[in-house]
N, C-alpha and C positions, 0 to 999 in steps of 0.2 A: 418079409425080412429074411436075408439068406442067414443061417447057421451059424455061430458063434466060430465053432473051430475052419473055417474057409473065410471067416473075416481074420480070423490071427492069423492065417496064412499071407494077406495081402500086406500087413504091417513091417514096415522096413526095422529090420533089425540093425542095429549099432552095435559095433564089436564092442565087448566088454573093453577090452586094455583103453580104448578111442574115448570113453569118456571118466575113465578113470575109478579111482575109492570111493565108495559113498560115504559120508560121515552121518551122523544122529544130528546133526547140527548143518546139515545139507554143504557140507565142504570141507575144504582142510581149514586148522584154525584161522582167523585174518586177524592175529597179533602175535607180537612177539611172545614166544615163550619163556617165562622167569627161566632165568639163568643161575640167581642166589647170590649175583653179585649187586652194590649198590650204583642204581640207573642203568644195569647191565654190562658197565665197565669194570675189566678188570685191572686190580689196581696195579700198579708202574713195578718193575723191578727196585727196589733198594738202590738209592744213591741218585735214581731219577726222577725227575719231575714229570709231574701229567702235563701233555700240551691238550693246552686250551682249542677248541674250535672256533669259528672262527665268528659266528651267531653270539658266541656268550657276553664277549666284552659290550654288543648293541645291546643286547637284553640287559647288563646290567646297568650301563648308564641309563635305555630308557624306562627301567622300571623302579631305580633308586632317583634318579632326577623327577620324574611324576610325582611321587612323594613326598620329595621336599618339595617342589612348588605347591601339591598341595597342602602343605601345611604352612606355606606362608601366605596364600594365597586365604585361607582359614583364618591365622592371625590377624591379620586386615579386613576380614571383612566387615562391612558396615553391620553395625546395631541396628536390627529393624524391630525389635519387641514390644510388644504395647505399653510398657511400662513408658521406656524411654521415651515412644511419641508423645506419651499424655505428659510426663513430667515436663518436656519443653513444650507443648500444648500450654498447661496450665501457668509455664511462668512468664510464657506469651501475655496473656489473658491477663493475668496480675499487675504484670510492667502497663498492659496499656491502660487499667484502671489507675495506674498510680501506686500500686499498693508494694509494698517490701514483700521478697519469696524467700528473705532469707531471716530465719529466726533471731531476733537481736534483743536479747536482755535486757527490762529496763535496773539501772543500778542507781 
């Protein structure tokens, strides 16, 4: 095996500036950096309004519209509970012997 220092001679060296800063973290950040402002905007001069982009109006219909169908979609849903099967089970079962399911007083 030849010599340690005559193999580092053979290794192609890469200019420093060519591949840049090293960071502890193998690179520069890959996010934005807090700024201090809220979502990173800053707010409108006085007298003016923020414009909207143009993502926001679809995200809120489709994420206020999802909601309410789900919750009507909720309200409707069928009764599947073991209660409820047995109780029409049982008044099934009742009616075809004949019998009364519904409690009736004798006076």
């Amino acid at each position: 095996m030849p010599p340690t220092s005559s193999l580092r001679a053979l290794q192609v060296r890469v200019p420093r500036c060519i591949t840049g800063r090293r960071f502890a973290s193998h690179g520069p950040p890959q996010f934005n950096e807090p700024s201090g402002w809220l979502f990173g905007e800053k707010p409108p001069a006085p007298g003016q309004k923020r414009v909207k982009e143009e993502w926001e109006n679809i995200w809120y219909i489709g994420m206020f519209g999802s909601m309410a169908m789900a919750a009507v979609l909720l309200y409707y849903k069928p009764d599947t509970s073991i209660q409820t099967w047995a109780l029409r089970e049982a008044k099934e079962r009742m009616e075809a012997r004949g019998e009364k399911y519904k409690y009736e007083p004798s006076s």
